[in-house]
C-alpha positions, -999 to +999 in steps of 0.1 A: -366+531+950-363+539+910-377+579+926-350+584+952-324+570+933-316+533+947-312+521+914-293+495+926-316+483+950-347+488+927-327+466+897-320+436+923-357+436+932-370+442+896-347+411+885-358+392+913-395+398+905-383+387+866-374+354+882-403+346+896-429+360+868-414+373+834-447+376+822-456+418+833-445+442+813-442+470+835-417+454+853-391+447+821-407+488+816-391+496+852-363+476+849-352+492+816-355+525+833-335+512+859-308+504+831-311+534+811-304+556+846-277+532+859-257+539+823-256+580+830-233+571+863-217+539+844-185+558+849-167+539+824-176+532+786-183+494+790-206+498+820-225+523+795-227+495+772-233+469+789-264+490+811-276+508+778-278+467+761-295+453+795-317+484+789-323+473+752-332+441+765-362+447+788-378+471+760-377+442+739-388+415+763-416+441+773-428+449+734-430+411+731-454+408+764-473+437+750-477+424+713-487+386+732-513+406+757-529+423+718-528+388+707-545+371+732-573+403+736-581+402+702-584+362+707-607+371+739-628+396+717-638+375+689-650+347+711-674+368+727-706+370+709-709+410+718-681+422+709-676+455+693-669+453+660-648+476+635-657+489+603-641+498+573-616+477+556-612+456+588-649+448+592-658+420+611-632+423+633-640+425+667-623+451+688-607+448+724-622+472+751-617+507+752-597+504+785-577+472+776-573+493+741-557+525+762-541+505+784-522+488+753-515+521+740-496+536+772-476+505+775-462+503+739-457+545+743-441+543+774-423+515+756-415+534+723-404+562+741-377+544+762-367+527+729-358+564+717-339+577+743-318+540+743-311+544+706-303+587+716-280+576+743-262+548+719-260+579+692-247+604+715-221+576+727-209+570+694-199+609+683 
């Protein structure tokens, strides 16, 4: 829906999903996506506000989800006897998976990078 442009559509469902598990972070991701594209056709200053905070919102509700899902991996890691650990100043710490690691990674990108063009957007909207 997000794709062909039903970004109404797509934010009803997102919400919905919200509702019903606030716990993924790709869906606060999408959603915020959702936001940030519904503020370029806002039409009026306080519908690009309003779209560009709701935005805001999901990046933050998603970081959150992302910094809980490090938590709890790291938790996961050091009860397991066999878990890699790191060296260095850190030693002794065991490490999450190479996977879970990337998969962390992408998801606080993709989240950094919608946190950027947000903040852009409020700049731009200011001058």
């Amino acid at each position: 829906l997000v794709e062909v442009g039903e970004l109404a559509d797509a934010t009803a469902l997102l919400e919905r999903l919200v509702e019903v598990d606030d716990g993924e972070a790709d869906v606060w991701y999408v959603l915020g996506v959702c936001h940030l594209r519904q503020s370029d056709g806002a039409g009026d200053e306080e519908a690009t506000e309003e779209s560009l905070a709701c935005a805001a919102e999901c990046v933050e509700r998603g970081e959150q989800l992302c910094s809980a899902s490090d938590s709890a991996m790291m938790d996961d890691d050091m009860d397991e006897d066999a878990a890699p650990v790191k060296a260095g100043a850190g030693a002794g710490i065991p490490m999450p998976s190479p996977s879970a690691r990337e998969e962390s990674q992408r998801r606080r990108t993709a989240f950094a990078e919608l946190r950027a063009e947000i903040e852009r957007r409020e700049k731009q909207k200011c001058q």
